[in-house]
Backbone as CSV, one residue per row, in Angstrom:
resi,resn,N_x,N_y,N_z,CA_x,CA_y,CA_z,C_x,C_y,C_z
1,UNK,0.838,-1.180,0.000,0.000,0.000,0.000,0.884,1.244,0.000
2,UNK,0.495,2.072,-0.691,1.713,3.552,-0.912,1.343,4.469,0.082
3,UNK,2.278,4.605,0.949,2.024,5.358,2.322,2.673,6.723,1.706
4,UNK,2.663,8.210,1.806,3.114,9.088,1.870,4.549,9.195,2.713
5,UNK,6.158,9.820,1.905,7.185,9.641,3.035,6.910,11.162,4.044
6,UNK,6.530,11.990,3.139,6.303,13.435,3.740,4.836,13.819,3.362
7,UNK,4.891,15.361,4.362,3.424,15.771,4.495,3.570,16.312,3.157
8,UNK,2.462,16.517,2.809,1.502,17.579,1.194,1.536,18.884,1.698
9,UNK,1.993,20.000,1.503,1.578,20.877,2.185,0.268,21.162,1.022
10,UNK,-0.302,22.419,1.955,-1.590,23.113,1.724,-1.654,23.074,-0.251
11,UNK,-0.534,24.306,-0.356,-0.637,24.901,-1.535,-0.304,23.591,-2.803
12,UNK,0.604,23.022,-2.313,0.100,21.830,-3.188,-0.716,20.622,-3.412
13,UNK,-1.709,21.130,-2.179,-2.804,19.927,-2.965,-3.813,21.120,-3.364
14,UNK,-3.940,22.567,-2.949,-4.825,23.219,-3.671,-4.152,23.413,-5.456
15,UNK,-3.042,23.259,-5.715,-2.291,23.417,-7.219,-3.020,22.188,-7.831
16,UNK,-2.959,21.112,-7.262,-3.458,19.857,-7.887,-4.892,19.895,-8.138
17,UNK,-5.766,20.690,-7.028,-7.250,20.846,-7.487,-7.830,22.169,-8.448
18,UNK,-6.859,22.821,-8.993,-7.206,24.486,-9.443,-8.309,23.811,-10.688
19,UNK,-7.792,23.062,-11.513,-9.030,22.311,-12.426,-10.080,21.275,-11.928
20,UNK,-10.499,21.737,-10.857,-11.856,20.832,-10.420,-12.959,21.658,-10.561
21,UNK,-12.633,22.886,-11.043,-14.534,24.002,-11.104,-15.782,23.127,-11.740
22,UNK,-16.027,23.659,-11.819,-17.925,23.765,-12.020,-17.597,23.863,-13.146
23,UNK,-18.024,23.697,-14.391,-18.356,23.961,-15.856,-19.744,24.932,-16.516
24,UNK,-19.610,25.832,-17.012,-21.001,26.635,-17.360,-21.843,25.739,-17.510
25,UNK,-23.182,25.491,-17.783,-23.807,24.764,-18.271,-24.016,25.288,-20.136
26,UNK,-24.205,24.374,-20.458,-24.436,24.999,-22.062,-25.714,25.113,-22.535
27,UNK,-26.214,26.082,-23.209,-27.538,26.703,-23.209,-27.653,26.535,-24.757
28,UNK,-28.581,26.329,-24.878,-29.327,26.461,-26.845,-30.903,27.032,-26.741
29,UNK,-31.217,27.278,-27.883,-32.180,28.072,-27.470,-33.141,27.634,-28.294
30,UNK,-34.058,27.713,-27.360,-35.973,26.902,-27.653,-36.392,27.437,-29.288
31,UNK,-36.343,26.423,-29.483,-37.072,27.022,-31.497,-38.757,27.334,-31.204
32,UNK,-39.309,27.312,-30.443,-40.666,28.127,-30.343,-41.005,29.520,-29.794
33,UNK,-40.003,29.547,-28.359,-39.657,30.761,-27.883,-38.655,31.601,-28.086
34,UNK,-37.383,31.457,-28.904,-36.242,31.324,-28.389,-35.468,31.880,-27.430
35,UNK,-35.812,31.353,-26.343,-35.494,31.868,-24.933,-34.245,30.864,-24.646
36,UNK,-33.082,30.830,-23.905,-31.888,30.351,-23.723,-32.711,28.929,-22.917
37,UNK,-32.271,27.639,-22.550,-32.602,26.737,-21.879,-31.712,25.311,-21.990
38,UNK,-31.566,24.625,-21.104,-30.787,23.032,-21.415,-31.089,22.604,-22.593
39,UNK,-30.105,21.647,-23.018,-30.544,21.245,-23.989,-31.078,19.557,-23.754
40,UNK,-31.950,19.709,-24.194,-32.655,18.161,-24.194,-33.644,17.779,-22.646
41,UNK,-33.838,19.358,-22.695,-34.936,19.624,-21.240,-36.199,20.312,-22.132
42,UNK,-37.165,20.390,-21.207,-38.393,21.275,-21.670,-38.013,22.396,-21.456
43,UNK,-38.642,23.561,-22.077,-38.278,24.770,-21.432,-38.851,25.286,-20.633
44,UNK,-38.627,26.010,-20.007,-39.191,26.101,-18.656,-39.785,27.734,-18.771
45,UNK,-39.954,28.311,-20.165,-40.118,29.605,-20.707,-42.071,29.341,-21.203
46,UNK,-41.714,28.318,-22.127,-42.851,28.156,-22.723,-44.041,26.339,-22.836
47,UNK,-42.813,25.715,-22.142,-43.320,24.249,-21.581,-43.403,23.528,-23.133
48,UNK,-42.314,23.370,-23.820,-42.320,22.751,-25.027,-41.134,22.272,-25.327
49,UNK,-41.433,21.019,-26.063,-39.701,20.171,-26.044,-39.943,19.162,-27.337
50,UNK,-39.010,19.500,-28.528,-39.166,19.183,-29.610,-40.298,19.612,-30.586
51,UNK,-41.015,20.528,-30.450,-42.436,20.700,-31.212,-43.552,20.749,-30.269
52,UNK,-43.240,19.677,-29.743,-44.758,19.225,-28.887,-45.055,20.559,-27.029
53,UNK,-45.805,20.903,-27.047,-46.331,21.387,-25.999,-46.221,20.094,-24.916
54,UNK,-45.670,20.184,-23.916,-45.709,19.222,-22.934,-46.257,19.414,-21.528
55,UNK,-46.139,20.987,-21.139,-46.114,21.408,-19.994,-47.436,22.636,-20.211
56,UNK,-48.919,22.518,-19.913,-49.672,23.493,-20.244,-49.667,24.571,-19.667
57,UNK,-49.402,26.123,-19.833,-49.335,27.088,-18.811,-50.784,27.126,-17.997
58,UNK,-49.954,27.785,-16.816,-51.167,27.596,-15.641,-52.351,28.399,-16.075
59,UNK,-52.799,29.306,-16.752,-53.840,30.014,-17.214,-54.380,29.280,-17.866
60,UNK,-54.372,28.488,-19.005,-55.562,27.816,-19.538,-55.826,26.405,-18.486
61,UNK,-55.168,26.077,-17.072,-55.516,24.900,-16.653,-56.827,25.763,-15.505
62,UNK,-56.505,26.959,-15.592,-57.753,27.608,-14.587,-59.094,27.621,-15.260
């Protein structure tokens, strides 16, 4: 088993993590609304995903 001979200090295990961030998410935009949104989600603008209406806005469910 590989035991460490010396300590890590601080700054080099934060050097080793500087590429662990978060990634933007990547956005494309709704061909009915085109409002920015995930891709391969509904949108959450106009409740439609591929063509189809999926999500009815709350006014016509009243």
């Amino acid at each position: 088993m590989a035991v460490p001979k010396r300590k890590s200090s601080k700054a080099r295990g934060r050097k080793r993590r500087t590429h662990w961030k978060a990634k933007r998410p990547n956005l494309s935009v709704c061909a009915s609304c085109g409002e920015p949104k995930l891709p391969h989600r509904v949108c959450p603008h106009c409740g439609t995903y591929n063509g189809h209406e999926i999500i009815a806005e709350e006014k016509e469910k009243e």
